[in-house]
C-alpha positions as CSV (number, residue, x, y, z in Angstrom):
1,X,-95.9,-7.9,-6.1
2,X,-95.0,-9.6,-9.5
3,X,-91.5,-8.0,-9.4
4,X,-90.9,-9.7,-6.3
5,X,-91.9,-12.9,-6.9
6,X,-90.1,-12.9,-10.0
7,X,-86.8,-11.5,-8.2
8,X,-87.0,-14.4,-5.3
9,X,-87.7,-16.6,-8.3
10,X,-84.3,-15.4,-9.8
11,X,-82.1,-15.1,-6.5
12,X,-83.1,-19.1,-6.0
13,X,-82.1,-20.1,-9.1
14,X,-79.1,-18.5,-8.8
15,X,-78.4,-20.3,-5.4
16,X,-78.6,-23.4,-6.8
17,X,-77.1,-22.7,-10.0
18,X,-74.1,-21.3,-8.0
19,X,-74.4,-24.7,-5.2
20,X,-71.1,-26.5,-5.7
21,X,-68.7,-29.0,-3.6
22,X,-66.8,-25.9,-1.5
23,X,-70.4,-24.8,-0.1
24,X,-70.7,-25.3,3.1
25,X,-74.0,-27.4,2.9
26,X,-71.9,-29.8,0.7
27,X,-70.5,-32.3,3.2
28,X,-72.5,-35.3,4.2
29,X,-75.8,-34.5,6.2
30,X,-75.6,-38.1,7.6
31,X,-73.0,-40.5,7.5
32,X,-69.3,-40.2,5.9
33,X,-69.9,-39.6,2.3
34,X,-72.6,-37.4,-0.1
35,X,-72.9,-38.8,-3.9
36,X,-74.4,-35.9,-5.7
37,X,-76.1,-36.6,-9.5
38,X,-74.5,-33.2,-11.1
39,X,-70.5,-32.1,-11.1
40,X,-69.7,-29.9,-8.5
41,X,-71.7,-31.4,-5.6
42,X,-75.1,-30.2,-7.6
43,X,-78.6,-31.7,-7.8
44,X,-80.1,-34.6,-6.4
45,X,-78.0,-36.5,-3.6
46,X,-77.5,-39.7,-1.3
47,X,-76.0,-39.7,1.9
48,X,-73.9,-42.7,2.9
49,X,-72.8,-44.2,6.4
50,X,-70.2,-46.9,5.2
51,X,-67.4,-46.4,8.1
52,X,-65.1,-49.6,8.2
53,X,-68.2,-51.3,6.0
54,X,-69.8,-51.7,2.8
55,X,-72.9,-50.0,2.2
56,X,-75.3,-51.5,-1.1
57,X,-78.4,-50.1,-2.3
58,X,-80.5,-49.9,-5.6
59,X,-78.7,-48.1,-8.1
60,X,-78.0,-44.1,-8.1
61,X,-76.6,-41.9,-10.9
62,X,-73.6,-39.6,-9.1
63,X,-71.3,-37.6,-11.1
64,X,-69.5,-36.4,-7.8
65,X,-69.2,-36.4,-4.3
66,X,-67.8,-35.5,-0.9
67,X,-66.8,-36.7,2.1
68,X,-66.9,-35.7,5.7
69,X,-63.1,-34.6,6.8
70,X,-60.7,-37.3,7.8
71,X,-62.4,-39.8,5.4
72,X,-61.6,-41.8,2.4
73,X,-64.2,-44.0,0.4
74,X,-64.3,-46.2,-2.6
75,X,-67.2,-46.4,-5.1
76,X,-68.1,-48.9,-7.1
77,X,-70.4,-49.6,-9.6
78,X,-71.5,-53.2,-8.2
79,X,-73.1,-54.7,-4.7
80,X,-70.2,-55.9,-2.2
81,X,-67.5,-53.3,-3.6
82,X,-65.6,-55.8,-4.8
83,X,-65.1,-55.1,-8.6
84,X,-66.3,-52.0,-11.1
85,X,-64.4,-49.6,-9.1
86,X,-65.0,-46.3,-10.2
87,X,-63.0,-43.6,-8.0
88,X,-61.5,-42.9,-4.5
89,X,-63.1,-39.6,-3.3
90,X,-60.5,-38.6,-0.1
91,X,-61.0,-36.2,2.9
92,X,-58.6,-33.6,0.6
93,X,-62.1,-32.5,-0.7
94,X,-64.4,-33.6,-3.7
95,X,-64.2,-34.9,-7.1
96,X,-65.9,-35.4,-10.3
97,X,-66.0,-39.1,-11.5
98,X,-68.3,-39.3,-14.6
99,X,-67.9,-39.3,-18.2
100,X,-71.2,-37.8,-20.2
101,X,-74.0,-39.2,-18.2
102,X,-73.6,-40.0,-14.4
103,X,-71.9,-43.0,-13.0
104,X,-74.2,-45.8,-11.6
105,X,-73.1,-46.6,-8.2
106,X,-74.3,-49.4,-6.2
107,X,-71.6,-49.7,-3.5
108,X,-69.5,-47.8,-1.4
109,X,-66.3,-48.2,1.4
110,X,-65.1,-45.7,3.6
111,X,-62.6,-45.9,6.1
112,X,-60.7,-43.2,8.3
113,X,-58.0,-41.0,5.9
């Protein structure tokens, strides 16, 4: 019984070790864009419906993210997406925006690619 335990244990950590932005349970769950804390679409996220709007909230850390297909979005690092821009993520696919330690971003655009 141990053994198995232990080899679930093992096979779930490797699922999430092996989770990035191509999986299919990357996209958005909700609204047109996923901000993920970890490269590759990993770790902690925040879904974001900000079609043809900007969305605020209270700070996140994101080092990537993904958007739904057939949409673009801005993030920023300030309320009202107006300045501290910090990347276009485009309905191409995904991208990783941060430097050492995750990007704080406290606004986001999106708008139909």
């Amino acid at each position: 019984m141990r053994f198995s335990l232990l080899t679930l244990g093992l096979i779930a950590f490797a699922a999430v070790v092996k989770a990035d932005c191509s999986h299919s349970s990357a996209p958005p769950d909700d609204g047109e864009i996923a901000l993920y804390r970890g490269r590759d679409c990993t770790l902690n996220y925040l879904n974001v419906g900000a079609m043809n709007s900007c969305q605020n909230w209270p700070d996140f850390g994101a080092c990537s993210a993904i958007t739904r297909r057939g949409v673009t979005c801005d993030i920023y690092k300030s309320d009202g997406c107006s300045s501290d821009y910090i990347a276009t993520i485009d309905s191409a696919g995904y991208r990783n925006f941060c430097g050492t330690f995750p990007d704080t971003v406290q606004s986001v655009r999106c708008r139909a690619a």
